[in-house]
Backbone as CSV, one residue per row, in Angstrom:
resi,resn,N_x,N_y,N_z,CA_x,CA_y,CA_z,C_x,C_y,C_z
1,UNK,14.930,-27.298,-21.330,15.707,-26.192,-20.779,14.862,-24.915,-20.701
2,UNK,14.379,-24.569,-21.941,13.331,-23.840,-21.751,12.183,-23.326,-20.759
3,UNK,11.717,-24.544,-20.209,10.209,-24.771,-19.665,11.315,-24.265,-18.326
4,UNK,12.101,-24.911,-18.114,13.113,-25.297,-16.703,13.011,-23.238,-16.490
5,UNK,13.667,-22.985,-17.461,13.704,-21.536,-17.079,12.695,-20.283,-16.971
6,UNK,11.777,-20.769,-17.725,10.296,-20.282,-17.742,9.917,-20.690,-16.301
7,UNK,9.754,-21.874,-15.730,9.591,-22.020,-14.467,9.914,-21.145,-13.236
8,UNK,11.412,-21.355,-13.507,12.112,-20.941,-12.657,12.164,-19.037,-12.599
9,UNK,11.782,-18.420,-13.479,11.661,-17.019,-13.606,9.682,-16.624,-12.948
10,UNK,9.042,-17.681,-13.185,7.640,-17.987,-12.790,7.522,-17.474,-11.378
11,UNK,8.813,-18.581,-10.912,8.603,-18.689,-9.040,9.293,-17.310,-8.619
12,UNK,10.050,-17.178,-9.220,10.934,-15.417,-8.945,9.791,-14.528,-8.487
13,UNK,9.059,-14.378,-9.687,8.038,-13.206,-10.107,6.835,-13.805,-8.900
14,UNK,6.740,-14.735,-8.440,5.588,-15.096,-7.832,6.134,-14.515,-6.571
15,UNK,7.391,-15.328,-5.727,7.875,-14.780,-4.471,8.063,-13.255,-4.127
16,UNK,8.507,-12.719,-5.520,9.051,-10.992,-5.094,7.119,-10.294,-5.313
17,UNK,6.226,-11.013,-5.763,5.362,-9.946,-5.498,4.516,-10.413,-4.198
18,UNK,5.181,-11.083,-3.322,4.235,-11.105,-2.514,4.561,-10.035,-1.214
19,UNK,4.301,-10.060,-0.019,4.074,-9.045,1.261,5.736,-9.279,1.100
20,UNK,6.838,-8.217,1.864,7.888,-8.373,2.793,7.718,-8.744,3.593
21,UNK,8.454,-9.604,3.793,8.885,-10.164,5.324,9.682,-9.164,6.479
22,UNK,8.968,-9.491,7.619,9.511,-7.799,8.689,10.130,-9.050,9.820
23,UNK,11.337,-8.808,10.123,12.034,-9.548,10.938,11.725,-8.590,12.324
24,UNK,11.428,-9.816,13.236,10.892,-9.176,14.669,11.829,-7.966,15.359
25,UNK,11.813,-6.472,15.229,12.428,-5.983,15.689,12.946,-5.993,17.281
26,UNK,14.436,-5.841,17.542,14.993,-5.911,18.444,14.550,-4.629,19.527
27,UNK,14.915,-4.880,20.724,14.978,-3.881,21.765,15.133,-2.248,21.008
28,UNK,16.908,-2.127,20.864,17.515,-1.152,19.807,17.218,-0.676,18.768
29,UNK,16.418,-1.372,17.735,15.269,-1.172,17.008,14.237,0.176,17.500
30,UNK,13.296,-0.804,18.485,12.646,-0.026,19.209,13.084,1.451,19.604
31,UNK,13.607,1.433,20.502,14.121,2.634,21.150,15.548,3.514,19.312
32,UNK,15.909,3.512,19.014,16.527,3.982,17.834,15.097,5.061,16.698
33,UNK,13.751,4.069,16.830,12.975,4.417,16.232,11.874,5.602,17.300
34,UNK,11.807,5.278,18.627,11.754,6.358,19.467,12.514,7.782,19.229
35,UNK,13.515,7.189,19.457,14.603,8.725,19.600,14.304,9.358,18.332
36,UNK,14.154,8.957,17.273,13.572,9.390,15.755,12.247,10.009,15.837
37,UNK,11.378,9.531,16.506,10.154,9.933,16.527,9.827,11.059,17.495
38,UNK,10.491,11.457,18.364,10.795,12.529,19.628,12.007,13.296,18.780
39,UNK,12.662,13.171,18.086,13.913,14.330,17.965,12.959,15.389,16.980
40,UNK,13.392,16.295,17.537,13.294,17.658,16.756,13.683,18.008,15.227
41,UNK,14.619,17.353,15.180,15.366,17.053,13.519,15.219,16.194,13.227
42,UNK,14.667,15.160,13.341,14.586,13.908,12.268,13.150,13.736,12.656
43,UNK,12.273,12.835,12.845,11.012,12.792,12.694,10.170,13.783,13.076
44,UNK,10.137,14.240,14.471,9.903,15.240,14.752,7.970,15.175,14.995
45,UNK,7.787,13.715,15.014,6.326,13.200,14.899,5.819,14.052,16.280
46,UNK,6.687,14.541,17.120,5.853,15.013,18.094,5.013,17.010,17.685
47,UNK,6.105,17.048,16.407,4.976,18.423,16.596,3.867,18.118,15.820
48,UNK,2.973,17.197,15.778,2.122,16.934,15.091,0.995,16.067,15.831
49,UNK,1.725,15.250,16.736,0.821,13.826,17.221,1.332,14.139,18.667
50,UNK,0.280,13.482,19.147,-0.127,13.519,20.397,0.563,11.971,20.680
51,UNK,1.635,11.633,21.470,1.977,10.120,21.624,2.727,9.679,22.964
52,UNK,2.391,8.398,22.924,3.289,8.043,24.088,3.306,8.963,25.565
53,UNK,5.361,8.952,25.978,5.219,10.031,27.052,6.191,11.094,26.373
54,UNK,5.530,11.640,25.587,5.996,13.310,24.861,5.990,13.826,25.203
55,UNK,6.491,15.006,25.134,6.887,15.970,26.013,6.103,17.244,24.670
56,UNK,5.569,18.107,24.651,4.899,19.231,24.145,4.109,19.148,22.919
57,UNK,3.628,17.967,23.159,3.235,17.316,21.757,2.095,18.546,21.066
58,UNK,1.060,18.141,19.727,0.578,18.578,18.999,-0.480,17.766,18.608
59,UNK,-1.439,18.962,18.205,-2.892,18.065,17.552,-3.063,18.113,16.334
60,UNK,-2.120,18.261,15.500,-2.481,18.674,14.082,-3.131,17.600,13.575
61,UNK,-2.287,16.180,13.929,-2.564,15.202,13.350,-3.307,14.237,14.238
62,UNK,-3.351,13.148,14.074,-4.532,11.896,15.088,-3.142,11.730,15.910
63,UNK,-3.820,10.929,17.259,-2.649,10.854,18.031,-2.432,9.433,17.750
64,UNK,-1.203,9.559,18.005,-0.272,7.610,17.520,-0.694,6.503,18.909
65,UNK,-1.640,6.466,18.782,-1.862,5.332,19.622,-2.647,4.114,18.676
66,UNK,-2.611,2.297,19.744,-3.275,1.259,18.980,-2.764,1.307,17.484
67,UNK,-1.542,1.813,17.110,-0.959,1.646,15.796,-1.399,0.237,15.445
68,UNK,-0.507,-0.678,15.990,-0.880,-2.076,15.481,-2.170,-2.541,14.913
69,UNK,-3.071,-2.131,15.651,-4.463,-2.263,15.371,-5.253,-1.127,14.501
70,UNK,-4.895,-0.371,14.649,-5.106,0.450,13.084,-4.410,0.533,11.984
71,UNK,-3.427,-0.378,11.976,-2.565,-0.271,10.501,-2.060,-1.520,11.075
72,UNK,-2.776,-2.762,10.904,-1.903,-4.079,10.713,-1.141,-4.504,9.455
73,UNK,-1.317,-3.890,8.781,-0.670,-4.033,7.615,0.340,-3.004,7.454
74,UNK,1.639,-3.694,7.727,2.890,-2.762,8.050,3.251,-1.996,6.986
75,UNK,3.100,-2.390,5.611,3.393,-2.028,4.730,2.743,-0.542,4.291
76,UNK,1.399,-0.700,4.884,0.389,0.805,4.567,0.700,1.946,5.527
77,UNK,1.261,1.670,6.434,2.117,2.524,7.278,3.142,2.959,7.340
78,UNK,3.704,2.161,6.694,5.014,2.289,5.700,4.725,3.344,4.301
79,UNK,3.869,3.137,4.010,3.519,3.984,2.676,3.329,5.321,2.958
80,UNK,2.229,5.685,4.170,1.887,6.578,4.211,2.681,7.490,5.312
81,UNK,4.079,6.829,5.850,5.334,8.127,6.426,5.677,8.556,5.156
82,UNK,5.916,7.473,4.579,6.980,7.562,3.282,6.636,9.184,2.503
83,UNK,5.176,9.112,2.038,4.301,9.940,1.295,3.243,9.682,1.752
84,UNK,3.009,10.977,2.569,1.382,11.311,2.882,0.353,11.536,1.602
85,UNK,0.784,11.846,0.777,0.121,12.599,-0.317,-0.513,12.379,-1.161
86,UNK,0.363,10.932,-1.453,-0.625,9.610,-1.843,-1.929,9.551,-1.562
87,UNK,-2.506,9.344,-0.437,-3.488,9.067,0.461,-4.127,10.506,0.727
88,UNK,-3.452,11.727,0.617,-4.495,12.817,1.480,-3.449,13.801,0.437
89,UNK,-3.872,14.210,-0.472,-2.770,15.338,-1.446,-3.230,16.773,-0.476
90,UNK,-4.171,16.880,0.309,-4.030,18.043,1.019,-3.736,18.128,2.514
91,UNK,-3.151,17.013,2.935,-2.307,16.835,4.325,-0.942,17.947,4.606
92,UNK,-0.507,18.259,5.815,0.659,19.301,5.885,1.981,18.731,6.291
93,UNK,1.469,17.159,6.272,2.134,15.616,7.013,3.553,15.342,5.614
94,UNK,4.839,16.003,6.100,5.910,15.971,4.946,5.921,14.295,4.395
95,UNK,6.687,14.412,3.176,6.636,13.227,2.638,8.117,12.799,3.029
96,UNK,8.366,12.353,4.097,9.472,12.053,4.738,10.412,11.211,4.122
97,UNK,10.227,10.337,3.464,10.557,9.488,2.687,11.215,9.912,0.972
98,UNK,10.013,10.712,0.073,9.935,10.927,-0.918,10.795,12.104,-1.017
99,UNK,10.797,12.756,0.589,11.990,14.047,0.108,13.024,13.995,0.959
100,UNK,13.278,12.575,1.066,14.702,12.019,1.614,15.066,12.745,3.090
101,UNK,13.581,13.239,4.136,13.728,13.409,5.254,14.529,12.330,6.006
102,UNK,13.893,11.026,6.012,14.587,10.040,6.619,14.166,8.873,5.650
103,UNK,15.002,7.819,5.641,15.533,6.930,5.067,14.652,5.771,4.831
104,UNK,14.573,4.481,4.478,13.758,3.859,4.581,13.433,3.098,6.109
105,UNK,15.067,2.314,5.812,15.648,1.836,7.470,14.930,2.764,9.011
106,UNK,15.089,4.457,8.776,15.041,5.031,10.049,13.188,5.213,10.035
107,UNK,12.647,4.958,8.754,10.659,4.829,8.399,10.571,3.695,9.318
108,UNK,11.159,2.643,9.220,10.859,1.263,9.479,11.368,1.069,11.247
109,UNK,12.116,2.168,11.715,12.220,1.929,12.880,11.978,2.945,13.611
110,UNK,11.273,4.068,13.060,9.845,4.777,13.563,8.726,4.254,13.851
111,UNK,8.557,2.932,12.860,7.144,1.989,12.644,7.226,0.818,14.012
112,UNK,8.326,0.211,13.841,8.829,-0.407,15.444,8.217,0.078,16.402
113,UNK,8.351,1.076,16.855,8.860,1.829,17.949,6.731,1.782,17.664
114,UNK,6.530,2.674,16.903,5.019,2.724,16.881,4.207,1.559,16.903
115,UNK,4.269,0.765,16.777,3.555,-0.852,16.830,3.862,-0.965,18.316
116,UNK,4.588,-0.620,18.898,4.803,-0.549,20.938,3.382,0.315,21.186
117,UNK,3.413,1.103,20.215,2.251,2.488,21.237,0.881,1.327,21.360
């Protein structure tokens, strides 16, 4: 019984530390994580980045293009909306995440929408 549960707590700890699984985002996805990334109040990625077809964009930051290919690893892109600060403690890039700008869900369908660029 023992071993049985030692096992079985084994495979737990093995499955939860591996990558998340990212279910193929939908159309709505996409575009939901657009409108986030263009609004003025919620992401607001355009006064910063140069992207897509924006409308008055900004150079503060690198422009969001070839996402996919510069951050294939969804998760590090994920990290670094979340908290810039981590990665660059003297960035002006809010910690969107860490100070409950936007959510995890609306991070993850900013990231959508950016894996299109």
């Amino acid at each position: 019984m023992r071993k049985a549960l030692m096992s079985a707590c084994l495979t737990t700890l093995a499955l939860s530390a591996t990558a998340p699984v990212f279910a193929e985002p939908t159309q709505a996805d996409i575009d939901r994580g657009k409108e986030l990334a263009f609004s003025r109040k919620d992401g607001n990625c355009l006064a910063c980045h140069q992207m897509d077809d924006g409308k008055l964009t900004g150079n503060i930051g690198p422009e969001l293009a070839d996402m996919k290919a510069r951050f294939p690893d969804r998760e590090m892109l994920f990290k670094r909306v979340w908290d810039e600060t981590q990665f660059n403690p003297m960035t002006v890039m809010p910690p969107f995440g860490r100070h409950m700008i936007l959510s995890k869900q609306e991070i993850n369908r900013i990231i959508d929408y950016l894996y299109t660029l």
